[in-house]
KEDREN-280912 format. One record per residue: chain; residue in one letter; x negated, y negated, z of N, C-alpha, C, CB in turn. Coordinates in Angstrom, 2 decimals, padded with zeros to 5 digits. Glycine has a CB too. Layout:
! residues N
torvo;drenti;n.x;n.y;n.z;ca.x;ca.y;ca.z;c.x;c.y;c.z;cb.x;cb.y;cb.z
A;a;X;Y;Z;X;Y;Z;X;Y;Z;X;Y;Z
...
END
This chain:
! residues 154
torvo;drenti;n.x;n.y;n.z;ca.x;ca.y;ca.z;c.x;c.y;c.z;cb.x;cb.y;cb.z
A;x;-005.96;020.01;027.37;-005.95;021.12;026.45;-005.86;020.57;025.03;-004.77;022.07;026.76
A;x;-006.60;021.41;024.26;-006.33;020.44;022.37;-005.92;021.78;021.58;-008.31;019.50;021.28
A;x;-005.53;022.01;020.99;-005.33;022.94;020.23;-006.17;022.80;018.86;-003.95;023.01;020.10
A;x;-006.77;023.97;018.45;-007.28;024.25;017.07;-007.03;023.51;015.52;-006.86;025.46;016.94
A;x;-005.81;024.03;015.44;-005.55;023.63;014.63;-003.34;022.93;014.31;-006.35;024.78;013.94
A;x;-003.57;022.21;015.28;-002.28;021.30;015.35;-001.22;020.75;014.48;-002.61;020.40;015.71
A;x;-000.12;021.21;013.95;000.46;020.81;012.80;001.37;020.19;013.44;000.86;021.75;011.80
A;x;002.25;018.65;012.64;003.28;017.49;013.02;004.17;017.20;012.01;002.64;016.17;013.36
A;x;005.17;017.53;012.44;006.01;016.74;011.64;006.74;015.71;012.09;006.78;017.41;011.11
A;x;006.71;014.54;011.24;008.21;013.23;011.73;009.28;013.58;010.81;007.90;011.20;011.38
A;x;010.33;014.31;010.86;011.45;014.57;009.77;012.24;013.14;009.36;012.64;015.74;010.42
A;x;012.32;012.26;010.72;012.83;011.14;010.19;012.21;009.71;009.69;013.56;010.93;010.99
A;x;010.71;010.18;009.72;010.34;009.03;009.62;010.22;008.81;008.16;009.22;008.81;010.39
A;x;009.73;007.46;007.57;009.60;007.09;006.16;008.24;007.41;005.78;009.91;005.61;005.88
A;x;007.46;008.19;005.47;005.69;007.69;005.17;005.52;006.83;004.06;004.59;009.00;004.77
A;x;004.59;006.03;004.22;003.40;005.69;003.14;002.49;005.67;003.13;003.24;004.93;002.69
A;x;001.62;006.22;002.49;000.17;005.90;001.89;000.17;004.77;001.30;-000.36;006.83;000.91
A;x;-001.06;004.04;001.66;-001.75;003.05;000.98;-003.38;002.74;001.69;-000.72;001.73;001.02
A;x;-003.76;001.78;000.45;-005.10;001.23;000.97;-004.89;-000.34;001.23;-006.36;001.50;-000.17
A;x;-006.08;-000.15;002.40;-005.70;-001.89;002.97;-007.63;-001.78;002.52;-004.85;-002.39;005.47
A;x;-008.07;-002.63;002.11;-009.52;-003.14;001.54;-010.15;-001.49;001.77;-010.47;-004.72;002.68
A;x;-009.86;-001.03;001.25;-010.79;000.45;001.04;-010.46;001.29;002.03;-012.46;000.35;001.10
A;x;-009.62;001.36;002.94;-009.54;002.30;004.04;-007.84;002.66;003.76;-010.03;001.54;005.73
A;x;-007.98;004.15;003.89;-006.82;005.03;003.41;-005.95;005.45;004.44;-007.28;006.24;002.73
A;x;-005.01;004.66;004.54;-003.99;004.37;005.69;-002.52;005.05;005.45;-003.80;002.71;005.82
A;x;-002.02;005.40;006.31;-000.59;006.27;006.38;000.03;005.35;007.44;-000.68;008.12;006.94
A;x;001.46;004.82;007.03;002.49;004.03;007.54;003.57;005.02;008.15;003.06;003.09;006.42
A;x;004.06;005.30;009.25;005.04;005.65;009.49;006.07;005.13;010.31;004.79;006.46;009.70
A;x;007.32;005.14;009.40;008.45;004.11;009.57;009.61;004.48;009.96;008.73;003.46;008.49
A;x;010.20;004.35;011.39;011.57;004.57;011.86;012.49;003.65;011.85;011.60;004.93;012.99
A;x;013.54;003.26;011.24;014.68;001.99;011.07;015.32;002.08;011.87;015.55;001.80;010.01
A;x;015.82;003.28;012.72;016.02;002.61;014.53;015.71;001.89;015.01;015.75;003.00;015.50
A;x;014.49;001.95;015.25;013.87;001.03;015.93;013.03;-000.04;015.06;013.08;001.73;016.84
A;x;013.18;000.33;014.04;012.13;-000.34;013.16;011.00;-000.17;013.45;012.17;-001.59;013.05
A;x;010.66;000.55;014.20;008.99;000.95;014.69;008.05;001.52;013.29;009.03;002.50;016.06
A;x;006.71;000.96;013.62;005.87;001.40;012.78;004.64;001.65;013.09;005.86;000.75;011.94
A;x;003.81;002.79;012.90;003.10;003.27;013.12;002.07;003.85;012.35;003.53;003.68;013.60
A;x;000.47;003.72;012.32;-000.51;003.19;011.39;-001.39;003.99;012.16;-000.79;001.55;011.17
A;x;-002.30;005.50;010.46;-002.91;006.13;010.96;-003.87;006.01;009.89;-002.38;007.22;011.44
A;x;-005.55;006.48;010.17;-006.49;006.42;008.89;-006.19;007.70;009.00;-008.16;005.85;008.79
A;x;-006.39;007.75;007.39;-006.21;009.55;006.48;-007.40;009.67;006.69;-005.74;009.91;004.58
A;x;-008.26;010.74;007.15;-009.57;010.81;007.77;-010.07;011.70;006.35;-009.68;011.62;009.55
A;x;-009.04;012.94;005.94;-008.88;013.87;005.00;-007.95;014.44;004.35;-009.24;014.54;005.27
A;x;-007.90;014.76;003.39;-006.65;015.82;002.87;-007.05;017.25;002.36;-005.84;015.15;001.56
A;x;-006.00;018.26;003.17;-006.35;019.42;002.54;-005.48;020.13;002.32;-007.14;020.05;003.03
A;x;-005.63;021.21;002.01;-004.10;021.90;001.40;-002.90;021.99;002.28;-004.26;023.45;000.98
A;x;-003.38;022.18;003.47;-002.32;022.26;004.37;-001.66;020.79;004.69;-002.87;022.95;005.63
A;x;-002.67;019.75;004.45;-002.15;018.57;005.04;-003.04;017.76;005.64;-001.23;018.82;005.90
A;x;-002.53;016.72;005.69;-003.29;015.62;006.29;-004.01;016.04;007.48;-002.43;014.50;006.64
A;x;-005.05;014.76;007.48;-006.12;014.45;008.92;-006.49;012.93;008.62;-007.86;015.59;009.02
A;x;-005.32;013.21;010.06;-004.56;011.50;010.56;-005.91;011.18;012.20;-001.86;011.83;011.45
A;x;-006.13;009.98;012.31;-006.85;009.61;012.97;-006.18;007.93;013.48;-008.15;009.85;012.22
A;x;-006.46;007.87;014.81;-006.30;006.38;014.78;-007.08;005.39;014.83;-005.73;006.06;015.50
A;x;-006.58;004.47;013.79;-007.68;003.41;013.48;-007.81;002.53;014.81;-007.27;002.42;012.10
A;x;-007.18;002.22;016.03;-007.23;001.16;016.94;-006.39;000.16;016.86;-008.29;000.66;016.96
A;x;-006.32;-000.60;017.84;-004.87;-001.37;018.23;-005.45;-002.83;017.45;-004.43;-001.56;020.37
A;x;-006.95;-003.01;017.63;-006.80;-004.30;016.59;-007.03;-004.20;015.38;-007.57;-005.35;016.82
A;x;-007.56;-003.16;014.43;-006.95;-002.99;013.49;-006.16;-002.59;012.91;-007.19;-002.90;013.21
A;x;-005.01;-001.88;013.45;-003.69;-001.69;013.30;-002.71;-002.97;013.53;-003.39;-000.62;014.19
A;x;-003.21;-004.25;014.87;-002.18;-005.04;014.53;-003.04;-006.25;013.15;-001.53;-005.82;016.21
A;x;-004.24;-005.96;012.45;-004.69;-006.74;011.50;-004.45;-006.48;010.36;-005.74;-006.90;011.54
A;x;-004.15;-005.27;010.33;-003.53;-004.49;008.96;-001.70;-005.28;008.91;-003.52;-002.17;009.34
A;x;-001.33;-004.55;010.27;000.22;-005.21;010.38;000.81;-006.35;010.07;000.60;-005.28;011.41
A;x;000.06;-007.36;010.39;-000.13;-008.51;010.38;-000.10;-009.15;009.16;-001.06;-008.70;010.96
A;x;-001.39;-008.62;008.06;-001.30;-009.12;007.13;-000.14;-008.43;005.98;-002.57;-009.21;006.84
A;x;-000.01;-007.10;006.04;000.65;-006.66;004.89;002.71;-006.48;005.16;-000.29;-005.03;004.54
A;x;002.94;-006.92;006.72;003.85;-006.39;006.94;005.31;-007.24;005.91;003.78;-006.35;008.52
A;x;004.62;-008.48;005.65;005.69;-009.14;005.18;006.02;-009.42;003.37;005.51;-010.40;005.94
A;x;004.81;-008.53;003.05;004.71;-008.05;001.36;004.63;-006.83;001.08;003.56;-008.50;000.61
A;x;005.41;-005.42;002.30;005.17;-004.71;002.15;005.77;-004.30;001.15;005.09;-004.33;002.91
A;x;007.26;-004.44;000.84;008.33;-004.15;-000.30;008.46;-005.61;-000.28;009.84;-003.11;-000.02
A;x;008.55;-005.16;-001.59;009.30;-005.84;-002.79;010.44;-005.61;-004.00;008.47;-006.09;-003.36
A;x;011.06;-006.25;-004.01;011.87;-006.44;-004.71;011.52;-007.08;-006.16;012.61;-007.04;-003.98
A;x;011.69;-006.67;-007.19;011.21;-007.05;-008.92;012.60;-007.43;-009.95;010.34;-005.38;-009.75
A;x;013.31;-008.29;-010.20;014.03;-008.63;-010.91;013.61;-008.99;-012.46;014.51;-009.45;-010.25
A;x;013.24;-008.28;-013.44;012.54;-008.25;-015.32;014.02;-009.01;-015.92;012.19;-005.95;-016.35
A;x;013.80;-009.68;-016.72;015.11;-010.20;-017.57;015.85;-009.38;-017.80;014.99;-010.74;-018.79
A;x;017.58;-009.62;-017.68;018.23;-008.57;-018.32;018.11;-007.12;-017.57;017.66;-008.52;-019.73
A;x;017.06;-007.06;-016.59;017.61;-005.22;-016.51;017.89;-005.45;-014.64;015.76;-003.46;-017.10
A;x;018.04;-004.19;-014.19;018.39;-004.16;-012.72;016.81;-004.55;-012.01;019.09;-002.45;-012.23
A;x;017.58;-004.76;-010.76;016.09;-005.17;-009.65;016.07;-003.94;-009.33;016.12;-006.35;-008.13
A;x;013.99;-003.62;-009.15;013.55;-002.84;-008.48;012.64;-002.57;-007.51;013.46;-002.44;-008.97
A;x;012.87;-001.48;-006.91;012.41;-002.01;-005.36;010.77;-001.30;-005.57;013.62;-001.14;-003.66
A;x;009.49;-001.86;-004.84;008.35;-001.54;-005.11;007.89;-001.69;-003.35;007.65;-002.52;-006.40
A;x;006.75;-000.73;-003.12;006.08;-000.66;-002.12;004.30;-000.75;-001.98;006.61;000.41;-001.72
A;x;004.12;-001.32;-001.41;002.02;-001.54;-001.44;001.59;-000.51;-001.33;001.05;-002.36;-000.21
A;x;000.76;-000.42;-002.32;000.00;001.16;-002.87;-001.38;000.72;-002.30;-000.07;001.59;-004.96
A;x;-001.68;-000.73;-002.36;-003.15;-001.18;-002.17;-003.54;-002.63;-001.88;-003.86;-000.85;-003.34
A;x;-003.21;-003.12;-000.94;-004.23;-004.72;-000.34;-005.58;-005.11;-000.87;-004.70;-004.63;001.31
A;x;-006.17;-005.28;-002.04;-007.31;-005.43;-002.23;-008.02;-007.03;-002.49;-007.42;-004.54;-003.19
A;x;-009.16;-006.44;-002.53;-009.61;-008.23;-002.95;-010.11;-008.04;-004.49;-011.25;-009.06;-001.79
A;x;-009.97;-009.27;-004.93;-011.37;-008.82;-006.51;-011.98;-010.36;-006.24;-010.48;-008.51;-008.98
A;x;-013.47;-010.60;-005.86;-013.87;-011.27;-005.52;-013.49;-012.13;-004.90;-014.22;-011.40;-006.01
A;x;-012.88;-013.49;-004.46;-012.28;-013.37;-002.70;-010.57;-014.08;-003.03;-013.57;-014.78;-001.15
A;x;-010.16;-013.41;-004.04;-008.86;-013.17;-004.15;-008.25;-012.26;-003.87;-008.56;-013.27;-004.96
A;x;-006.99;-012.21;-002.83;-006.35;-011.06;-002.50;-005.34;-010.24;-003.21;-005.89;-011.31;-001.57
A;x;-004.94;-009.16;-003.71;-004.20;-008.55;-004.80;-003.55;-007.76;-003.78;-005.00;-007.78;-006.08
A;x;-001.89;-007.37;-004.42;-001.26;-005.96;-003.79;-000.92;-005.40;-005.11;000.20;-006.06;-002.64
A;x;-001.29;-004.33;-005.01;-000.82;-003.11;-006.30;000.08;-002.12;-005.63;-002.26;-002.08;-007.03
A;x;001.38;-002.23;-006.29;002.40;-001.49;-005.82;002.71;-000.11;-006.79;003.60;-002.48;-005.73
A;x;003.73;000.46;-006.37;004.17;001.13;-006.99;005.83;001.39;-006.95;003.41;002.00;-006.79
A;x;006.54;002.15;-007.48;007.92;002.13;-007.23;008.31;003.26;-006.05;008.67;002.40;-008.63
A;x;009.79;002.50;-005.48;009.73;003.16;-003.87;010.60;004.50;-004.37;010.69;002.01;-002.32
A;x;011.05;004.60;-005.17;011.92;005.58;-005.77;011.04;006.51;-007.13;013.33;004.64;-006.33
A;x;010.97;007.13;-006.65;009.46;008.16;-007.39;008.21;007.38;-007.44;009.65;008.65;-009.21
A;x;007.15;008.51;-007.64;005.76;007.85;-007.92;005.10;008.31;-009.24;004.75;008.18;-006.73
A;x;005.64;007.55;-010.16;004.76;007.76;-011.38;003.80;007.04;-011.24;005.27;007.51;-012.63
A;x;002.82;007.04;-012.71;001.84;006.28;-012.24;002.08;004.64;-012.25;000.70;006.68;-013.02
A;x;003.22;004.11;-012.93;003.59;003.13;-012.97;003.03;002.30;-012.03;004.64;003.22;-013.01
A;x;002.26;001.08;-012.10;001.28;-000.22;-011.00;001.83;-001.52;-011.41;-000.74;-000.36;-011.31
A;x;002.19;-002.20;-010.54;002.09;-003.80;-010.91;001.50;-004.26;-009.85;003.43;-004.65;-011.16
A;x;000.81;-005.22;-010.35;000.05;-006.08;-009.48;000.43;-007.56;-009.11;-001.16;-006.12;-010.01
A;x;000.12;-008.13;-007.88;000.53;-009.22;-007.39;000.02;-010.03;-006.74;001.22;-009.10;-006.94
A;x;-000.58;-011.54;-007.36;-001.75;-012.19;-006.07;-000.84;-012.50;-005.20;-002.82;-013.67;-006.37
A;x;-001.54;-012.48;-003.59;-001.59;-012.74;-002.62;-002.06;-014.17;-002.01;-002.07;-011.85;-002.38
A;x;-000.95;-014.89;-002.01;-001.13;-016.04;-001.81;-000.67;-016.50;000.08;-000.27;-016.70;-003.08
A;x;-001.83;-017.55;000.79;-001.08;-017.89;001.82;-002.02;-017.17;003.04;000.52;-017.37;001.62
A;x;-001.52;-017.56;004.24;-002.04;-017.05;005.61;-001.31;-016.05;006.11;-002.08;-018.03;006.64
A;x;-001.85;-014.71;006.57;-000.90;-013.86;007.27;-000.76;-014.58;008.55;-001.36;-012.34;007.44
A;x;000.42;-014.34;008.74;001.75;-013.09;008.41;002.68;-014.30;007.34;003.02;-012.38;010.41
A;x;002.29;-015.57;006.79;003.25;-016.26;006.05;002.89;-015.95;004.41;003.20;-017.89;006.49
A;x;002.37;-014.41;004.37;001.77;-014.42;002.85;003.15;-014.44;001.90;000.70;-012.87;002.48
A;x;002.64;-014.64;000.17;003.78;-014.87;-000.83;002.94;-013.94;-001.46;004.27;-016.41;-001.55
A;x;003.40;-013.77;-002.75;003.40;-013.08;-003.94;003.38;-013.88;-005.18;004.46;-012.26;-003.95
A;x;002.79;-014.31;-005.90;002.61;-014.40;-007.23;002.19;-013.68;-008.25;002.11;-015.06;-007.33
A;x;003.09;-013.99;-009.41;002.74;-013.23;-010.83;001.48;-013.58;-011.47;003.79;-013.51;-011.92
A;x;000.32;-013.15;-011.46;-000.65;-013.83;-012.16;-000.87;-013.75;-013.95;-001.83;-013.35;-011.47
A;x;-001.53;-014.89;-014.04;-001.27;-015.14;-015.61;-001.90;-013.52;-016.68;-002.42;-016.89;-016.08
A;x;-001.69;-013.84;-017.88;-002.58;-012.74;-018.11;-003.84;-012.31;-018.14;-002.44;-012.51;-018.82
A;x;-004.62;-013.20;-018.01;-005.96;-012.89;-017.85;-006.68;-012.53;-016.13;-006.61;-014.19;-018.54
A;x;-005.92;-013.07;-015.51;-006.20;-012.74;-014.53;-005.86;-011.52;-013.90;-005.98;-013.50;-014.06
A;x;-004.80;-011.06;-014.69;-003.90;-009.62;-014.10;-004.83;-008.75;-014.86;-001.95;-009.36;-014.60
A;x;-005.64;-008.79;-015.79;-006.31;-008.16;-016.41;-007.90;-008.11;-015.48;-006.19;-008.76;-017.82
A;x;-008.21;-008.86;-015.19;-009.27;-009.11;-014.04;-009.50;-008.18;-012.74;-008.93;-010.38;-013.48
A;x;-007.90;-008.74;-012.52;-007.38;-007.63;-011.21;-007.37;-005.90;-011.44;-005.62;-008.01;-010.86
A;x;-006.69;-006.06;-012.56;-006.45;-004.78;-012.69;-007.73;-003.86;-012.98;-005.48;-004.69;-013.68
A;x;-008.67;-004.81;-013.65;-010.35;-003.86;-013.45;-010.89;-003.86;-012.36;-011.62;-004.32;-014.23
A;x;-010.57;-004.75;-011.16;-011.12;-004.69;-010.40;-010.52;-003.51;-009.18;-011.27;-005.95;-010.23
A;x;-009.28;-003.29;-009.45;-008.43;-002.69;-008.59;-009.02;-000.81;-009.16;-006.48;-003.36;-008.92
A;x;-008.92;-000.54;-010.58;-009.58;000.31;-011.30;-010.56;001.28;-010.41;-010.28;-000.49;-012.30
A;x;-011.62;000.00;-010.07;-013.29;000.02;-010.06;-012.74;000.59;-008.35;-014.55;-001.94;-010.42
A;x;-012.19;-000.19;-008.47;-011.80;000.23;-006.27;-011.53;001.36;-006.03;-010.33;-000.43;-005.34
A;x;-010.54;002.01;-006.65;-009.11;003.03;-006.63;-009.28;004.02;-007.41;-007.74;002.43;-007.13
A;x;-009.82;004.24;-008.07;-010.13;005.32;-009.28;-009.61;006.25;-009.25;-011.26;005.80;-009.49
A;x;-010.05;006.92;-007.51;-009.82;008.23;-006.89;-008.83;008.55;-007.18;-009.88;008.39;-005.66
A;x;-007.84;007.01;-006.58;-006.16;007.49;-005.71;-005.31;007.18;-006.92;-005.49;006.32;-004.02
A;x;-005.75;005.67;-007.64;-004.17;005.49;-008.66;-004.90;005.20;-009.94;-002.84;003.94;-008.20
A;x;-004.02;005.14;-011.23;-004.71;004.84;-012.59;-003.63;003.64;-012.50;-004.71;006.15;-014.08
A;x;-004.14;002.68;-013.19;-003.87;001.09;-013.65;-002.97;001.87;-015.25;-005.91;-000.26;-014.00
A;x;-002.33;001.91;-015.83;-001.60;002.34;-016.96;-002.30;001.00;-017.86;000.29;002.47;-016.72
A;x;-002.77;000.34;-017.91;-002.61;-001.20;-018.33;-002.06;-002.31;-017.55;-001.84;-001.27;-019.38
A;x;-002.09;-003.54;-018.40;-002.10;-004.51;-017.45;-000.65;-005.34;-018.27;-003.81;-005.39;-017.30
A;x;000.58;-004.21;-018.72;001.68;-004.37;-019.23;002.33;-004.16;-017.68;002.05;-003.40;-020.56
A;x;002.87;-005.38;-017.85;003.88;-005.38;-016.75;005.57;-005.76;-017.13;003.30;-006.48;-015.70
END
């Protein structure tokens, strides 16, 4: 039996949106178990999402690579650390970038971060300025739809 038109809620789970190389993905996160669970946003409409599943090997290739840069943590001179989450996995020509955003509201606020290393042992680096400027047009040119780049003031 399928029903028409099917509405879900997880009350406890965490969501995120993000993009992993152009495909618009929803994370859902239980800290019980730590379980996580990975759907393509097929659509959005007023009522709500249309969740689809992407498949078990690209769900554990997505997992794989982003699970261990998913948050971050940002320590700026002088002020408090803040906590940031992957808005976007991208490449800009065959460099890998994560563009985050903050886990505690969503302004448009972006920082960006190369992606250094083999999944699942990836790192994070600050890239210089010209290159964050690179990224950030390239991330732009990608994303348009979903996030605005404020600049490449970080």
């Amino acid at each position: 039996m399928q029903w028409e038109n099917p509405r879900y809620a997880f009350p406890k789970a965490k969501q995120y949106a993000f993009l992993f190389e152009n495909a618009h993905l929803m994370l859902f996160s239980w800290n019980r178990d730590d379980a996580k669970f990975l759907f393509l946003i097929r659509e959005q409409r007023e009522d709500g999402l249309v969740l689809d599943y992407p498949g078990e090997t690209f769900t554990q290739r997505v997992l794989d690579t982003v699970q261990s840069i998913f948050f971050v943590q940002v320590q700026e001179d002088g002020g408090a650390p803040r906590r940031y989450v992957l808005g976007s996995y991208f490449l800009a020509g065959q460099q890998a970038y994560g563009a985050y955003y903050p886990v505690e509201g969503h302004g448009s606020e972006v920082v960006l971060f190369r992606v250094e290393g083999e999944a699942p042992d990836l790192r994070l680096e600050v890239p210089e300025e010209d290159e964050y400027e690179e990224a950030a047009r390239a991330f732009a040119e990608q994303h348009h739809d979903f996030i605005e780049v404020q600049g490449a003031n970080r």
